[in-house]
C-alpha positions, 0 to 999 in steps of 0.5 A: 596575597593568596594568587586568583586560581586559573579558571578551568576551561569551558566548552565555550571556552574553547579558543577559536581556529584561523582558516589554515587549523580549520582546514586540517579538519579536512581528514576527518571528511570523506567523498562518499561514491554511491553506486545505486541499484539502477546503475546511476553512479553519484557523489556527495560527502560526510564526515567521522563524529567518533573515533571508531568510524561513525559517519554522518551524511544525508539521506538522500546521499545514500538512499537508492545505494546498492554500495558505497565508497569511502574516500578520505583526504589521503586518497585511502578508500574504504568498500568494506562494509557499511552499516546505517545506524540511524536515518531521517528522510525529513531532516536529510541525516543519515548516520553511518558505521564502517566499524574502524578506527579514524585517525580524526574526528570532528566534535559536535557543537551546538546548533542552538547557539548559532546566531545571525552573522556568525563566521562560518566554515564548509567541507565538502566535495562540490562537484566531486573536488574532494575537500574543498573548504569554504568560508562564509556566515550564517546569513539567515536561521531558518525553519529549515536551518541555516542560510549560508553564505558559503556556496553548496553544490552538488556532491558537497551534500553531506560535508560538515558546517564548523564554526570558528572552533572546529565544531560540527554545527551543521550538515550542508545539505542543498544550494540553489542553482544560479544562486550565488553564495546562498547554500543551507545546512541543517541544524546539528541538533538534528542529529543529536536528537535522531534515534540511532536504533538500527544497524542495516547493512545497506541492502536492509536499509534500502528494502526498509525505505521501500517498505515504508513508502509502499502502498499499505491497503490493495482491494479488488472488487468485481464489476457487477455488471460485467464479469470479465472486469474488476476494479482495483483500489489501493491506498494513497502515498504521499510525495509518490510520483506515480505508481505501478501495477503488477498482476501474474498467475501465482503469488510467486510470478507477479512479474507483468506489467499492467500498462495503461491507455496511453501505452506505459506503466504510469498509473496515478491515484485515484480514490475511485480507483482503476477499472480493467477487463481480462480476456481469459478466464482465469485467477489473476494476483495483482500488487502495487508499488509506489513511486518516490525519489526515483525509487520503486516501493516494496509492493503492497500485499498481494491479493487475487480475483477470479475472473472468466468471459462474460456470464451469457457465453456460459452454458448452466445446463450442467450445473443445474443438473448438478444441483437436481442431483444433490439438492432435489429433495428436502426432508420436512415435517417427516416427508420428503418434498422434492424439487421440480425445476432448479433454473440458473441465469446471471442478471447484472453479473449476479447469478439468480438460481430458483428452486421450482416446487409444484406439489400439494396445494399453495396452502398446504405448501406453505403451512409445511414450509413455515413449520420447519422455516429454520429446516428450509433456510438452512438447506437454501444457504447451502445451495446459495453458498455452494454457487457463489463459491463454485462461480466466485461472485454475487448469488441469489437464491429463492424457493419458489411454489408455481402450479397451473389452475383452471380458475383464478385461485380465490386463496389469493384473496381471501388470504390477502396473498399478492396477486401480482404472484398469479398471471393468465397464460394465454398459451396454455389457457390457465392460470400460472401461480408462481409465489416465493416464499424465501429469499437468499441474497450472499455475497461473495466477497464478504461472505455475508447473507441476507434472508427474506420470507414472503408470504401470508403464512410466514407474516402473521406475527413476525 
C-alpha cells in the first residue's frame, strides 16, 4: 500500500512551549528607561517583533520622552537613536525602530483567536525587575481587550502577552492597584492594523503630539464698552486638564504668563471665553496651550490686539485738526463744499466723528449731496476707515448740515423732513437745524461697512 504522506505543518500546527521555552523569550523583551523633557525619569517595557529591531511598547511609555534606554535581558543598553515608526494614543501602541540587528524576536499571533480560559504568558519589568515572566488566563475578552489573571504593575507597561506557543497576543498595558491577579492587554490586532507611516526621531514625535492636541482656533475680541479690556476665545480640547495663556510684545517674545484671580496659570474652557484689562497701552500677542497627560501643547496660532487707556483720557483735538487739514473740503457738482466743524467723541468704546456743513440752504445742500451721493460716499469711507484704523476699534461717521434761523424752517413741513432734526436754543434765541444726510458704520475687525441716507431728498424712490 502506498504510505499517507506527513501533513506539512500550520501556523496552527505549531507545538506548544512549557513555562522554561517561554521564559527564554525573555531576550527578546527589553526594560525601556524614558528620561522626559521635565526631568521625571520612568520605566516600562517592550519587546523586538522583527530581526532588525522593531520594538512595540505603549504610547504612554514613551510619550513626554526627551530620550530613551534600551535594556536587554543581558544587561546590553542601547542610548543611540530611536526612531517611532507608528503611534496610537487610543489604543496605548507605539512602534519603535532603534535600526539594528537583534539576536531574537518574537512572532506575531493572532489576537482574534484568543478565547475565554486560554493559558497565558507575560513579560515584563514590573516595578523595574527586568523580565519577570508571569503565568495566568485570559479571564475576560473585553472592549477594551483582554482581563488577565496574570498581574501588571507599573513598568510591565509595554511587555509582551504570549500564548503557549510563544506567540505575541497581546501588549500588557495597565493593572489595577490593590487588585490582585487582575492585569489587561490590549489586543495584537491592534498593531497589525496601526499604520506604520512616520519615521520621527523622538524630539519630532514629541512636538507632533503637542501639536495634535494644541488649541486649533484663538479669536480676540475688543470690549466695546471699555477700551483698555478684551476677551480672548479659544477652541475646546478634549481630555485637556487645564489650559495657559501667554501674551508677549512680539510674535517672537510670548514669554509671560497670564495668571488668574486666584494667583496661578490655570485657565480652564469657557465658551464665553475670558475677559482681561490691560494697563498700558500698547500692542499685546497672546497664544494658548493645552494641557494633557501632564504634557503642555504646541500654542495655538499667535494673534494680536491693540489696546490703550480708556478713550475719555484721550484728548482728539489734534486729530480733528488732522482731519480739517486733509479732509475739509469735497469737489461736488463742479464746486468745492468745504467742512465747517469735524467733532470726534468716543460713545460706548465706539469713536463717533461728525463732519459739520453750514453753507448754502438745507435744500440746495441736499439737492447738491443727493447728485453726487456715490462722490460723497466715497470721500466719508475714507475718513471712516482712516479713523478706525488709526484708533484700532469701531467708528461711525455722519455728514451733517446744521445752520441757525430766526423761524421755525417751514421746509420741514412741508417736505415731510423729521422735525425732531430742528430744536429752539433758548441761548441763542434761534432755531438750530442739525440734519444727517449719511451714515457710515465700520467695523474694524471685520473690516465691514455699512451706509444709511437719511433725508427726504435721498428718499423719493430708493
Amino acid at each position: 500500500p502506498t504510505p499517507t504522506p506527513t501533513p506539512t505543518p500550520t501556523p496552527d500546527d505549531k507545538s506548544e512551549l512549557n513555562s522554561i521555552e517561554i521564559g527564554e523569550l525573555a531576550a527578546a523583551v527589553v526594560m525601556i528607561e524614558a528620561y522626559g523633557y521635565d526631568g521625571g525619569i520612568w520605566t516600562g517595557s517592550g519587546f523586538y517583533v522583527s530581526e532588525d529591531g522593531k520594538l512595540i511598547t505603549n504610547y504612554h511609555v514613551i510619550v513626554g520622552a526627551e530620550s530613551l534606554t534600551i535594556v536587554h535581558d543581558n544587561n546590553e543598553e542601547y542610548s543611540g537613536e530611536v526612531r517611532v515608526l507608528a503611534y496610537s494614543e487610543e489604543d496605548d501602541i507605539a512602534v519603535l525602530d532603534i535600526n539594528r540587528k537583534v539576536d531574537l524576536y518574537i512572532e506575531i499571533g493572532d489576537s482574534d483567536k484568543v478565547r475565554l480560559g486560554e493559558r497565558i504568558y507575560t513579560i515584563g519589568s514590573p516595578v523595574g525587575l527586568k523580565n519577570t515572566l508571569s503565568e495566568g488566563i485570559v479571564s475576560s475578552i473585553r472592549d477594551i481587550g483582554f482581563q488577565i489573571t496574570a498581574p501588571i504593575s507599573p513598568g510591565s507597561s509595554g511587555g509582551v502577552l504570549v500564548n503557549t506557543k510563544g506567540e505575541a497576543i497581546g501588549i500588557t498595558n495597565a493593572g489595577i492597584p490593590g487588585g490582585e491577579n487582575l492585569g489587561f492587554a490590549i489586543p495584537i490586532n491592534k498593531y497589525v492594523e496601526l499604520p506604520q507611516i512616520h519615521n520621527y526621531s523622538l524630539s519630532e514625535f514629541y512636538d507632533s503630539i503637542r501639536k495634535d492636541f494644541r488649541p486649533e482656533t484663538l479669536v480676540l475680541t475688543r470690549d466695546k464698552e471699555y477700551p483698555n479690556s478684551f476677551n480672548i476665545y479659544w477652541s475646546e480640547v478634549p481630555g485637556a486638564y487645564y489650559y495657559k495663556i501667554y501674551y508677549g510684545y512680539s510674535l517672537d517674545s510670548l514669554i509671560y504668563e497670564v495668571y488668574n484671580q486666584y494667583g496661578d496659570n490655570e485657565w480652564y474652557y469657557c465658551d464665553e471665553g475670558q475677559s482681561f484689562n490691560v494697563e498700558n497701552a500698547g500692542t499685546y500677542y497672546f497664544a494658548v496651550t493645552a494641557v494633557k497627560n501632564d504634557m503642555e501643547s504646541l500654542p495655538s496660532d499667535v494673534k494680536w490686539i491693540y489696546l490703550e487707556s480708556p478713550l475719555y483720557t484721550m484728548d482728539f483735538e489734534e486729530y480733528e485738526t488732522y482731519l480739517l487739514e486733509t479732509y475739509g473740503a469735497i469737489f461736488l457738482n463742479n464746486e468745492h463744499v468745504f467742512i465747517d466743524i469735524v467733532s470726534v467723541e468716543e460713545l460706548n468704546g465706539t469713536l463717533s466723528a461728525t463732519l459739520l456743513f453750514n453753507y448754502y440752504s438745507l435744500h440746495s445742500f441736499t439737492e447738491m449731496v443727493y447728485k453726487d451721493k456715490e462722490t460723497v460716499k466715497d470721500y466719508m469711507l475714507d475718513i471712516v476707515v482712516e479713523l478706525s484704523d488709526y484708533y484700532q476699534r469701531d467708528a461711525n461717521l455722519k455728514l451733517v448740515y446744521y445752520d441757525y434761523v430766526d423761524n421755525y424752517p417751514s421746509d420741514f413741513d412741508t417736505n415731510m423732513i423729521d422735525s425732531d432734526t430742528v430744536a429752539y436754543d433758548s441761548y441763542l434765541e434761534e432755531w438750530e437745524i442739525n440734519y444727517p444726510f449719511l451714515s457710515i458704520e465700520y467695523n474694524y475687525d471685520a473690516q465691514y461697512y455699512d451706509t444709511m441716507w437719511d433725508g427726504y431728498w435721498f428718499s423719493i424712490g430708493y
